[in-house]
C-alpha positions, 0 to 999 in steps of 0.5 A, spaced: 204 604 294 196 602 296 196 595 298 189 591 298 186 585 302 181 583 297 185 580 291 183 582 284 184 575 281 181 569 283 185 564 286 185 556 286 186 552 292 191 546 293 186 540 294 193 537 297 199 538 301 202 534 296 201 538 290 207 544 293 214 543 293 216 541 301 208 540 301 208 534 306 214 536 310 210 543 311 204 538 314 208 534 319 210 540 322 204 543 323 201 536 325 206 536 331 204 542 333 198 544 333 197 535 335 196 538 343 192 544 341 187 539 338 186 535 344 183 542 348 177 543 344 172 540 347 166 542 341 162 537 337 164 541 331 170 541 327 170 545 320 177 544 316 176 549 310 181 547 303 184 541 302 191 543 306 186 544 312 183 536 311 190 534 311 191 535 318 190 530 323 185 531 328 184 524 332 180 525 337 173 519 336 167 524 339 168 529 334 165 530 328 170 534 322 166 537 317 171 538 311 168 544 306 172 545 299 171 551 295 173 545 289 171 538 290 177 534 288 175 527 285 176 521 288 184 520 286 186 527 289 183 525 297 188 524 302 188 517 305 185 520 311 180 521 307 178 514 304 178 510 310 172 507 314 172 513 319 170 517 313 163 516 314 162 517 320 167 521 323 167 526 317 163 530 313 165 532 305 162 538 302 163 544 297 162 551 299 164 558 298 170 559 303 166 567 303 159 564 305 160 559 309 153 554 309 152 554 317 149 558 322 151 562 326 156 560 332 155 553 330 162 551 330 167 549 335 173 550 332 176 551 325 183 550 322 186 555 317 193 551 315 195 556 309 188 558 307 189 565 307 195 564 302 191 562 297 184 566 298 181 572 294 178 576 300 181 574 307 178 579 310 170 577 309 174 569 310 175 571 317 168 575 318 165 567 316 169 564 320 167 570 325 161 568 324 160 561 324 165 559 330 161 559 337 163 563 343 170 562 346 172 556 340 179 556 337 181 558 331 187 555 328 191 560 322 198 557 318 201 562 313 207 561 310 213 567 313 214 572 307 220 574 312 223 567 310 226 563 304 220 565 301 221 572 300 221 572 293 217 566 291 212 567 287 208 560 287 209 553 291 208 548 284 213 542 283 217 541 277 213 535 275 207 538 276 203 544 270 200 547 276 202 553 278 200 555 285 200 563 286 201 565 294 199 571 297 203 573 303 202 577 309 205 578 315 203 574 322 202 581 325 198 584 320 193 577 320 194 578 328 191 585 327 185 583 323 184 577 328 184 582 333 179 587 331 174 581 330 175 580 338 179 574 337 184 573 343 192 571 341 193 565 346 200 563 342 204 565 336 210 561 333 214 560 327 216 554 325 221 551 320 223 544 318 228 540 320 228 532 318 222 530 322 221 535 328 219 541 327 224 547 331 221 553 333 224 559 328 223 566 332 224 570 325 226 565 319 221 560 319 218 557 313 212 557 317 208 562 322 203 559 326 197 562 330 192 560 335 187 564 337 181 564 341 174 568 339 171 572 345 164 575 346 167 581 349 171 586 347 178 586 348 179 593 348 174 595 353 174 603 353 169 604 360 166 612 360 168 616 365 164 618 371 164 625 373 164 625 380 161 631 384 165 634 390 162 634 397 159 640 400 161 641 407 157 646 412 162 650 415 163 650 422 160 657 423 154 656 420 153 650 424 153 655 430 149 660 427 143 655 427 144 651 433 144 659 437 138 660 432 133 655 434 135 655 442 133 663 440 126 661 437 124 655 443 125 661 448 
């Protein structure tokens, strides 16, 4: 069985956490956790791709969050966050294609990924976007919904009410870790979470949640140095020491 990153169909990417079943439980847990991780940027520029990402809270007054939505959702569908007086000044609305991000190279500090690979078509070139635009040594903040969990066999996240059907794509956490680092990124944290009331606990195998912060490095992690050949010192033996020296007394004679 061949399996592809590249998905043959297109996907639609939810506007909203509120539009998938313990949507917004999901957004708590990852507000509470990466809320001290969000506090260790020290960039100007904060890139939030898809509407789950936007939701996030990132309270910090002198950065400036630049949410980038592959569909724009109309007025309705925006997160209060998003209407209030700060959105002029704090943030930035755009629409874009996920896989060609409209910014030049490492002009972002950081980047926050909450589940937006679950529902993008080419992961692969998302990464290498993101790769190109984060600066060197900024943060890049990945959600995934665990397939080694209660999602195991869900095939999309909809609610009932809704018409909507919100297909998902799941990868393993240490496969995402291996693309990450084959694009010199550093793990600096790695955890699952799982939803209990209103904290999150952490889950080393079953949670609902796989969370990941990494670090982008401008040197190679893996550093293979070539090796050095070093030639063996040659020694002039005693006796020929003595042959000369006795030669040159000879010769002043």
């Amino acid at each position: 069985m061949k399996w592809r990153a590249k998905y043959p169909h297109s996907l639609q990417l939810p506007t909203s956490w509120q539009q998938l079943k313990r949507g917004e439980q999901y957004c708590k847990a990852l507000d509470g956790y990466f809320k001290p991780w969000f506090g260790k940027v020290y960039g100007q520029q904060v890139l939030k791709i898809g509407g789950l990402s936007t939701e996030l809270k990132w309270d910090s007054p002198n950065q400036h969050n630049i949410l980038l939505y592959p569909d724009f959702p109309t007025e309705l569908e925006l997160p209060e966050s998003e209407i209030d007086n700060r959105t002029l000044t704090q943030n930035s609305i755009i629409q874009a294609s996920m896989t060609h991000l409209p910014f030049y190279e490492k002009a972002i500090d950081a980047c926050v990924l909450a589940n937006t690979l679950n529902f993008a078509q080419d992961p692969h070139q998302l990464l290498r976007e993101v790769t190109r635009v984060l600066n060197d040594d900024g943060f890049l903040f990945i959600s995934l919904f665990n397939p080694c969990s209660t999602l195991l066999w869900k095939q999309d996240l909809a609610k009932r009410d809704l018409k909507q059907r919100w297909l998902i794509r799941k990868y393993l956490t240490w496969r995402v870790m291996d693309w990450l680092e084959l694009l010199n990124f550093e793990i600096v944290q790695q955890d699952n979470l799982v939803k209990s009331g209103k904290i999150p606990h952490f889950c080393h195998f079953s949670g609902q949640l796989a969370v990941i912060v990494a670090r982008k490095r401008t040197i190679p992690l893996s550093l293979n140095p070539k090796k050095v050949r070093f030639k063996a010192p040659s020694f002039i033996p005693a006796t020929a020491t003595l042959n000369r020296s006795e030669k040159s007394v000879a010769a002043e004679k």
